[in-house]
C-alpha positions in Angstrom: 36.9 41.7 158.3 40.3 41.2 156.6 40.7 44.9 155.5 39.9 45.4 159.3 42.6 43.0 160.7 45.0 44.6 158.6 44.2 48.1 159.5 44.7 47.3 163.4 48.2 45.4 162.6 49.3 48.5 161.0 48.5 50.5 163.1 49.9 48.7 166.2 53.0 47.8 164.5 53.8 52.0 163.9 52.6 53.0 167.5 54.8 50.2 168.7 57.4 51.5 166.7 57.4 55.1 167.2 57.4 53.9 171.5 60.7 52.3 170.9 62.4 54.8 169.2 60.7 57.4 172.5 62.7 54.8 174.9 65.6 54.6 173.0 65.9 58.4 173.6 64.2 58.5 176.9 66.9 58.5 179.3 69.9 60.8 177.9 67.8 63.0 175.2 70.6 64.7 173.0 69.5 68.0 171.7 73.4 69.0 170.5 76.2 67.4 168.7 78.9 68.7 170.7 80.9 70.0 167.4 77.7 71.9 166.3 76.8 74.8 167.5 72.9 74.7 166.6 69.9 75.3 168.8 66.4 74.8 169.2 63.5 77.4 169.7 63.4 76.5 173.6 67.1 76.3 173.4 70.9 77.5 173.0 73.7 75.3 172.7 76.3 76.3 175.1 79.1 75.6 172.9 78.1 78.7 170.4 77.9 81.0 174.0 81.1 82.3 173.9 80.3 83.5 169.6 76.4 84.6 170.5 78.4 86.6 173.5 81.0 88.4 171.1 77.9 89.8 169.0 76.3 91.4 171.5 78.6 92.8 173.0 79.6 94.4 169.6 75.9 96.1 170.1 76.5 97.5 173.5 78.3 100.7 173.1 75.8 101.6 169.8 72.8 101.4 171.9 74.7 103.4 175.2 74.9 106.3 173.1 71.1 106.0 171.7 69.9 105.8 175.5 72.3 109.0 175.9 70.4 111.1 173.4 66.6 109.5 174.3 65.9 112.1 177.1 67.1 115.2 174.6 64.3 114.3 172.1 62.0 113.7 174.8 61.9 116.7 176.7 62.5 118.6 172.5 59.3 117.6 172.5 57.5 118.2 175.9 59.3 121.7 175.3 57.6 122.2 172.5 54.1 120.6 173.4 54.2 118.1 171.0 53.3 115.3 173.6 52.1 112.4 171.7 55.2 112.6 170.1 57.2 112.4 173.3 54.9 109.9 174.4 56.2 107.6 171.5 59.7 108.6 172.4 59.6 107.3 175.8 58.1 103.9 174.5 61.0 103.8 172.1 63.0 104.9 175.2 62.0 102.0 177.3 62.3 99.5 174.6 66.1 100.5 174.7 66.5 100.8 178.3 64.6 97.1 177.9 67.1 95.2 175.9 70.1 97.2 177.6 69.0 95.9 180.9 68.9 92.2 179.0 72.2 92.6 177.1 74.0 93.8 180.4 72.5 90.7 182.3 74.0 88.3 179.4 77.0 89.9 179.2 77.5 89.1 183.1 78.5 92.8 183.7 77.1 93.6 186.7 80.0 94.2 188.5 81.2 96.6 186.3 80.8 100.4 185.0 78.6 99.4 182.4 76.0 98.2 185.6 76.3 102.0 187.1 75.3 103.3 184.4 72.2 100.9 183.6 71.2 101.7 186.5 71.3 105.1 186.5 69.8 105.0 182.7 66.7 103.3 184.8 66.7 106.1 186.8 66.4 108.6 184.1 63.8 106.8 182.6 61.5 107.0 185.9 62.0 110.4 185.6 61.2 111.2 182.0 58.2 109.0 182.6 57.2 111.0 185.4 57.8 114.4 183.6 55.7 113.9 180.9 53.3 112.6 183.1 53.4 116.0 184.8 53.1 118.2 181.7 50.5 116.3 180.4 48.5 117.4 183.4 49.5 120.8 183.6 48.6 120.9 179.5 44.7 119.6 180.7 45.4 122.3 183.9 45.2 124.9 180.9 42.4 123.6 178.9 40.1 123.5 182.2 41.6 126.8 183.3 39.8 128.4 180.3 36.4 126.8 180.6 36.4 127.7 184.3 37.2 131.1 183.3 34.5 131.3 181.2 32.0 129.9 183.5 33.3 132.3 186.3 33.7 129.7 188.7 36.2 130.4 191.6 36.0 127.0 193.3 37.3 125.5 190.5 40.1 127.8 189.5 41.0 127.2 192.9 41.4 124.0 192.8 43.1 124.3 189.3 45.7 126.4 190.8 46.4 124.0 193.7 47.2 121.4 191.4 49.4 123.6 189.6 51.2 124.5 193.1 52.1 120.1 193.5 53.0 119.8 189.9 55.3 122.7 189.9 56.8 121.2 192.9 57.5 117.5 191.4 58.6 119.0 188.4 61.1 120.9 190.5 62.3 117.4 192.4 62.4 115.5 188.9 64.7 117.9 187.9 67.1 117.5 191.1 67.0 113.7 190.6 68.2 113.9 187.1 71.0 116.9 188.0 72.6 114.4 190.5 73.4 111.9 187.8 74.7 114.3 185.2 78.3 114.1 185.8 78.5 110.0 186.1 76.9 109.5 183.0 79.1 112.1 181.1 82.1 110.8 182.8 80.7 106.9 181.9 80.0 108.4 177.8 83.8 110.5 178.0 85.2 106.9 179.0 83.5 104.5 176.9 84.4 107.6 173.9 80.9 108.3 173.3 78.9 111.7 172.1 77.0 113.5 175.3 76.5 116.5 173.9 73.0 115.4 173.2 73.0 114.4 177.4 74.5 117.7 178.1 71.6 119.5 176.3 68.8 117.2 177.9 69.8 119.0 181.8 69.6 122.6 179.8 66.1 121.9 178.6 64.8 120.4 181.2 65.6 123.7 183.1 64.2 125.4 180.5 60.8 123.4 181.4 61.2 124.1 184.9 61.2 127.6 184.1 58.1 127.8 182.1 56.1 125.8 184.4 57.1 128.4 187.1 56.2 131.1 185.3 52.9 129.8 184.0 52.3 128.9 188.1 53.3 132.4 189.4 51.0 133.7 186.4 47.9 131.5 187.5 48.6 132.1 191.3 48.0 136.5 190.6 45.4 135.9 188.6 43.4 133.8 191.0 43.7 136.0 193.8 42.4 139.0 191.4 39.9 137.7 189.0 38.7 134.7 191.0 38.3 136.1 194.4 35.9 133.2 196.5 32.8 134.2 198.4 33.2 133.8 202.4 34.1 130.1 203.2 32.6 129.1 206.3 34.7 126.2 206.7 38.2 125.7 207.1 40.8 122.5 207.2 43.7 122.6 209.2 45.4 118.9 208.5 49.8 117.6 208.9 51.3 115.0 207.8 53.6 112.8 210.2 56.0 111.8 210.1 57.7 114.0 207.3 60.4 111.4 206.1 59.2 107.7 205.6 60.5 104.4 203.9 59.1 101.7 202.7 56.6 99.4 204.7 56.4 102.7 206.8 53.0 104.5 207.7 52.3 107.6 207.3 49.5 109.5 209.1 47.4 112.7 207.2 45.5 114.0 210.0 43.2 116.9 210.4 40.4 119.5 210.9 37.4 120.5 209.6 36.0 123.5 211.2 32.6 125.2 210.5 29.1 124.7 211.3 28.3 121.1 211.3 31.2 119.0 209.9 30.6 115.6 212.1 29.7 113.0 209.2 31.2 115.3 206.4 33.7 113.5 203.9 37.1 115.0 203.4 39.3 114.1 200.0 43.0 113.3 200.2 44.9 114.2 197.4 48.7 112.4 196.9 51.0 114.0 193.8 47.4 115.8 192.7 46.0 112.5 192.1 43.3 111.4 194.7 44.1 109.3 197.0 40.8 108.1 199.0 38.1 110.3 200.5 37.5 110.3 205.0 35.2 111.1 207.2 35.2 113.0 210.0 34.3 112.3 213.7 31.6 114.0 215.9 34.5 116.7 216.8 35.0 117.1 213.1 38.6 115.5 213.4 40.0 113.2 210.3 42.9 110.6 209.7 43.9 108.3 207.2 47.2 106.0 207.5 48.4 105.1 204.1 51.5 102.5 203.8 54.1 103.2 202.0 55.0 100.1 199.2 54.8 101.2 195.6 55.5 105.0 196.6 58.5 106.3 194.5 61.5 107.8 196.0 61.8 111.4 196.6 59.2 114.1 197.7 56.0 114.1 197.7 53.0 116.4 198.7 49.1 115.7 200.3 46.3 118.7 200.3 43.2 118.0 201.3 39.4 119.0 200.1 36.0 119.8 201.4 32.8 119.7 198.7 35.8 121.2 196.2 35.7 124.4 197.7 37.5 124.3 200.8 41.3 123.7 200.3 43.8 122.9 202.8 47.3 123.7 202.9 50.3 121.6 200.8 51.9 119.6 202.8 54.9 117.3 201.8 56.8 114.4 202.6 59.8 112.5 201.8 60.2 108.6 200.9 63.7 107.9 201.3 65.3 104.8 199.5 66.3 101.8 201.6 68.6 99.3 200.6 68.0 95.4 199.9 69.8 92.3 200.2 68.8 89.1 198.3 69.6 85.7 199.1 69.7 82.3 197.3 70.4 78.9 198.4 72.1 76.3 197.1 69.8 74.2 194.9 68.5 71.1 196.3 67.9 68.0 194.4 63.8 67.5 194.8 61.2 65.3 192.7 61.0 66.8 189.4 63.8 69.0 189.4 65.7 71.4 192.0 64.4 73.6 194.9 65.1 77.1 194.5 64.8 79.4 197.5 65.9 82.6 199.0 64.7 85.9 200.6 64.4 89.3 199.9 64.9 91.9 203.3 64.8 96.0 203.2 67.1 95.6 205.5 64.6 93.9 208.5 61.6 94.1 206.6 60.6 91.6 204.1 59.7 92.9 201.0 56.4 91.3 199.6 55.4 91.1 196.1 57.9 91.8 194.4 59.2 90.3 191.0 63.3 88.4 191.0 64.7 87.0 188.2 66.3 84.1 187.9 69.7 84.2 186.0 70.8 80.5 185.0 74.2 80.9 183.2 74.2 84.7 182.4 70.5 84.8 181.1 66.8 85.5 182.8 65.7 82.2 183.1 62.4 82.7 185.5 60.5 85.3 187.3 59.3 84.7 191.1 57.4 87.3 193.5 58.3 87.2 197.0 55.5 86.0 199.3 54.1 88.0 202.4 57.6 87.0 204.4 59.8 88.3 201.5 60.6 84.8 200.9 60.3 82.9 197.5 60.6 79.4 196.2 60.3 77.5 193.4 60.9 74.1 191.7 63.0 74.2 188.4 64.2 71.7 186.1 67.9 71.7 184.8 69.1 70.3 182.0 72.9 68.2 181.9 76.0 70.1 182.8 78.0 73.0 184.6 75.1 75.9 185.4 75.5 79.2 187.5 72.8 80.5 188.6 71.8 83.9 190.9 68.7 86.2 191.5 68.3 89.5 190.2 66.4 92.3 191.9 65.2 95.6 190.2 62.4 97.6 192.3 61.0 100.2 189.5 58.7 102.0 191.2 59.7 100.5 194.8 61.7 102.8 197.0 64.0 100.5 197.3 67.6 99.5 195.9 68.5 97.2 193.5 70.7 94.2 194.8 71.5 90.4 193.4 72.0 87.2 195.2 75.5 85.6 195.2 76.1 83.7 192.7 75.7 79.2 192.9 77.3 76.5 190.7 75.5 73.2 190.1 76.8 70.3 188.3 73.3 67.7 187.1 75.0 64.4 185.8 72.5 61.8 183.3 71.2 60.2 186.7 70.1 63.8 188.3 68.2 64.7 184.7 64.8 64.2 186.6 62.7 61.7 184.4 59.1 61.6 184.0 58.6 58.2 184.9 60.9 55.1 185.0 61.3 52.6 182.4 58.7 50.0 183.6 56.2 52.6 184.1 57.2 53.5 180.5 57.1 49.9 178.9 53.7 49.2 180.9 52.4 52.3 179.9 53.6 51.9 176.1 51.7 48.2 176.1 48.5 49.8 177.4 48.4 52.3 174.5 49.0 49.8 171.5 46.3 47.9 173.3 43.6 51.2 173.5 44.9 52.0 170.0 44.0 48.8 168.5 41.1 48.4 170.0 39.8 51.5 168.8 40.9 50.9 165.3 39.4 47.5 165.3 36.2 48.8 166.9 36.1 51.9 164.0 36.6 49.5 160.8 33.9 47.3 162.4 31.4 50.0 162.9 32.2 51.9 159.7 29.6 51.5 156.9 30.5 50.2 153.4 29.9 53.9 151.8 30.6 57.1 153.0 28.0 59.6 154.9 26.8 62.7 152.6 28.0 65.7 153.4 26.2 67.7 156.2 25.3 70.3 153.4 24.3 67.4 150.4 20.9 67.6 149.6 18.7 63.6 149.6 16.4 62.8 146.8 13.5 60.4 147.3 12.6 58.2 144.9 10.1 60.8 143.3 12.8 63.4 142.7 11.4 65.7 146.0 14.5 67.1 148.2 14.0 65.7 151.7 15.8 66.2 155.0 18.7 64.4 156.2 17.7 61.5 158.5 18.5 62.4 162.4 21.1 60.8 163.0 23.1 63.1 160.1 22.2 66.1 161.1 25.2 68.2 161.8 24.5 70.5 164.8 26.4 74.1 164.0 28.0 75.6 167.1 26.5 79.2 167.6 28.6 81.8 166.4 31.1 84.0 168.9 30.2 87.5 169.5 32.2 89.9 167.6 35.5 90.8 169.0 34.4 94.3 170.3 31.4 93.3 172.4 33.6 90.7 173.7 36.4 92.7 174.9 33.7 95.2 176.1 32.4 92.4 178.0 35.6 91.7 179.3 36.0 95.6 180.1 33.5 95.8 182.4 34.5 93.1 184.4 38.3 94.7 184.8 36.2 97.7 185.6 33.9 96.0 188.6 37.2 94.1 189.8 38.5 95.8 193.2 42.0 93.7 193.5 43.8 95.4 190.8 46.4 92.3 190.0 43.3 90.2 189.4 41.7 92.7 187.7 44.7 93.1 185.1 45.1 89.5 184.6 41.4 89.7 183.4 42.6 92.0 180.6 45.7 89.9 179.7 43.9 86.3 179.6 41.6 88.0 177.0 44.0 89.1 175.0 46.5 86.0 174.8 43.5 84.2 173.6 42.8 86.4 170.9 46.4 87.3 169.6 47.1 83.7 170.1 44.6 82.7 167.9 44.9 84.7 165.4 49.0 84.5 164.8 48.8 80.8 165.8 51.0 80.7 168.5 51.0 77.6 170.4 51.0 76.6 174.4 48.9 79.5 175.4 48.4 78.6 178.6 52.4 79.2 178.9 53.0 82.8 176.7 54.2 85.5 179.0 53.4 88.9 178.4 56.3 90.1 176.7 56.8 86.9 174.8 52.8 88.1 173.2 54.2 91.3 172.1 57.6 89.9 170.7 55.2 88.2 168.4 53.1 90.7 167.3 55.6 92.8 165.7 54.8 94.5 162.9 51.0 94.2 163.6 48.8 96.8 163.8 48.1 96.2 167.4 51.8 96.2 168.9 51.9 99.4 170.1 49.2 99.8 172.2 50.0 96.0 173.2 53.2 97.0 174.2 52.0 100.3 176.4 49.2 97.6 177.8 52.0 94.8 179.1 54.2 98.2 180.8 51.0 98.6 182.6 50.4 95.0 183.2 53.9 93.9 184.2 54.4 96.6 186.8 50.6 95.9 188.5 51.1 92.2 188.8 55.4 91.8 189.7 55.7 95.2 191.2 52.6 95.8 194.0 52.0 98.9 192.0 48.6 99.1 193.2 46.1 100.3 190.2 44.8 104.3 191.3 41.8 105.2 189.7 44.2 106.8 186.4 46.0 103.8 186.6 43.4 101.6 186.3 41.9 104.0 182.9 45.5 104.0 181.2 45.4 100.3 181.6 41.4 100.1 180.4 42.3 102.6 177.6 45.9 100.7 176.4 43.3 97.2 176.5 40.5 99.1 174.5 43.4 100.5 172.1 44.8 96.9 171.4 41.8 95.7 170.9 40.8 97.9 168.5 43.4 97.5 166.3 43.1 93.6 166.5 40.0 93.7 164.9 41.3 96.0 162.2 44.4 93.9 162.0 41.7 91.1 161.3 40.2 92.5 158.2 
């Protein structure tokens, strides 16, 4: 009993100890020595701003002229055919664009020229992104080309070439979009004294592409009309598209005919960009229509066919999404319970814009993401430590048809009595007592109930008094939990959910809750419940897995901030990017 008694005074003499140093502390917590210019993982002294500011902006002109030459090796290598290589550029590409976008941000120049241009370097990567996306399919265009050929089948040559017809024709618009930025971002490089000659040669080989994509089109247009001449089609579609210019939150109506002998009931595909968009049916009369809303559409033109049974072929039709401007707003932060109210709206220009990711910029850095709700409005409670802070939201649409814009900007001063606490000092003291109390008592009731010896070890073998190895008794028994499934019959697991999942934000989050488990797990990283994303693959550098982690977040961050709503090859790049990570996390293990 007296080894007991003193084990419960020791320990309540420490916890009482280590709760009076917490409320010496608790009300004015001082993370830096004013004269030191130090941080914390969670945190940067703002002394040592003005120095950490000076560094980066030494990096700023070095990495302009990278993100000048990026498109040159890109479309080197589409040019060429070599695409996984240009598919590796374009990551390296956006990893650039990435930290520009940050450095510019921290920098505070968004007023400036460097701003045009990040913007305008965004641009260019939309546009390389959607080139190679377009190659790619014209590359498995030629590979089914041939097999149809071989199997003499018309339909499907038909189909191939009409395919062929709406690639050439985005291929066509890419290349207008990135001609109508070429003399700002030359002028921008001539004035900042950087090398565009690499830029200048991007714009010649993209028309190079163009070219060879039209040939290869006009080639596979002759040919179809000699070689793979169709029997009589009964059936015929007739179908327009109205209205022919549209914006976002807009509707647009694909409407048509099918004519032949009995079309009521018959389903008709819709194809956007050559992907597919949904299938209709037709009415008694043989009549179809589909109203698709315009949101995650990007900006420029676009064109819609339509099918019947893959034989019957419609003509192309196009439309145009025009780009409409934004305006953000932010109010002043309000002093709330546990922190400060943070509010504003988001309007394109009378229509809110719903789902969509801002940034929060507290003193020159991101600071939080919000979406938008339904009414384009967002809200959100933050906590702010001592001192002078400016903060404004930050707006970037990606694949939105909409314009960038920011919020104006608001100063807050929080004084020692506005530092929200987390309760007050009685509560504390009160709460302080009731743990040295629970502490003890558990202490006091362990020493009591301990035995004089130790248990065996769950694996030591007991003798009986003739020598004869017996059991444990019952009440030593340790109970193994059963062992986890290997990795790769749990992701499949996982896999097949995503797959079965119809909302495709939930269904995403599926794929990224399984892996911050997993790569938190197995590089330690603590507060899971908290790791974002891009804060995952920041980690995982240098791991096996980081790649396809990274091409997996892309995915992820644009489904879930950006209403980019998950088509069918969406929804297999993010399934294949998930299977790819996982993969190499179990080879990462071994």
């Amino acid at each position: 009993m007296t080894r007991g008694l003193a084990g419960v005074v020791i320990i309540s003499a420490l916890a009482a100890l280590i709760l009076g140093m917490i409320a010496l502390h608790a009300t004015s917590p001082l993370l830096y020595n004013p004269s030191f210019d130090g941080s914390t993982p969670a945190h940067t002294n703002p002394a040592g701003l003005e120095k950490i500011g000076n560094d980066q902006a030494g990096r700023l002109l070095p990495l302009m002229s990278d993100l000048l030459d990026s498109p040159g090796t890109i479309m080197v290598n589409i040019r060429y055919g070599d695409l996984d290589l240009a598919q590796r550029d374009l990551e390296e590409f956006s990893e650039s664009a990435r930290s520009f976008d940050t450095l510019v941000v921290n920098l505070e120049m968004s007023e400036s020229e460097i701003e045009e241009f990040r913007r305008m370097n965004r641009q260019n990567l939309d546009i390389m992104t959607e080139l190679l996306n377009s190659t790619s399919r014209m590359d498995e265009l030629r590979t089914l080309e041939v097999r149809f050929r071989d199997s003499n089948d018309p339909q499907a040559l038909t189909s191939i070439t009409y395919e062929g017809e709406s690639l050439r024709k985005k291929v066509r618009e890419l290349l207008t979009d990135y001609e109508s930025q070429r003399e700002p971002m030359i002028q921008t490089g001539e004035d900042l004294e950087l090398d565009t000659t690499e830029y200048q040669e991007s714009h010649r080989i993209f028309e190079e592409i163009v070219r060879n994509i039209d040939e290869e089109q006009d080639t596979r247009t002759r040919e179809l009309q000699t070689i793979a001449i169709p029997v009589a089609d009964p059936f015929h579609i007739t179908m327009r598209v109205s209205p022919s210019v549209v914006r976002y939150h807009d509707t647009l109506v694909i409407s048509g005919f099918l004519s032949g002998p009995d079309t009521s009931g018959s389903e008709i595909e819709l194809f956007v960009d050559s992907q597919r968009e949904t299938s209709v049916v037709t009415d008694p009369s043989g009549s179809f229509s589909y109203k698709m809303r315009i949101e995650s559409v990007s900006p420029g033109g676009h064109t819609v066919f339509s099918t019947f049974k893959g034989s019957t072929f419609s003509d192309i039709h196009s439309f145009t999404v025009e780009t409409l401007p934004t305006t953000l707003t932010l109010t002043a932060p309000s002093a709330v319970k546990g922190g400060y109210s943070i509010s504003g709206s988001l309007m394109a220009p009378d229509r809110p814009v719903s789902g969509a990711g801002v940034d929060l910029i507290l003193d020159g850095r991101i600071f939080r993401k919000i979406v938008t709700g339904n009414d384009g409005n967002y809200q959100a409670v933050i906590s702010l430590p001592e001192g002078d802070h400016d903060i404004r939201a930050v707006f970037t649409p990606l694949t939105l048809p909409l314009t960038p814009s920011e919020s104006e900007s608001r100063h807050i001063v929080v004084t020692p009595e506005d530092v929200p606490m987390t309760a007050p000092r009685l509560y504390s003291l009160l709460f302080g007592a009731i743990a040295i109390v629970v502490s003890s008592g558990g202490a006091y009731y362990y020493l009591k109930r301990r035995p004089g010896s130790l248990y065996p070890h769950p694996f030591t073998e007991f003798h009986s008094t003739n020598g004869q190895v017996s059991s444990p008794p019952e009440d030593q028994v340790t109970v193994t939990e059963p062992p986890k499934p290997p990795l790769e019959i749990r992701a499949g697991q996982t896999l097949e959910k995503y797959l079965q999942e119809d909302n495709a934000r939930d269904a995403a989050r599926l794929l990224f809750l399984f892996l911050r488990a997993e790569i938190a797990a197995r590089l330690g990283l603590r507060h899971e419940g908290s790791i974002t994303a891009r804060e995952m693959v920041n980690s995982s550098k240098g791991r096996a897995f980081f790649s396809p982690l990274r091409t997996f977040t892309q995915i992820y961050e644009k489904v879930r901030y950006d209403r980019a709503i998950a088509g069918q090859e969406e929804k297999e790049r993010m399934g294949s990017a998930f299977s790819a990570t996982t993969g190499d996390l179990g080879g990462d293990e071994h």
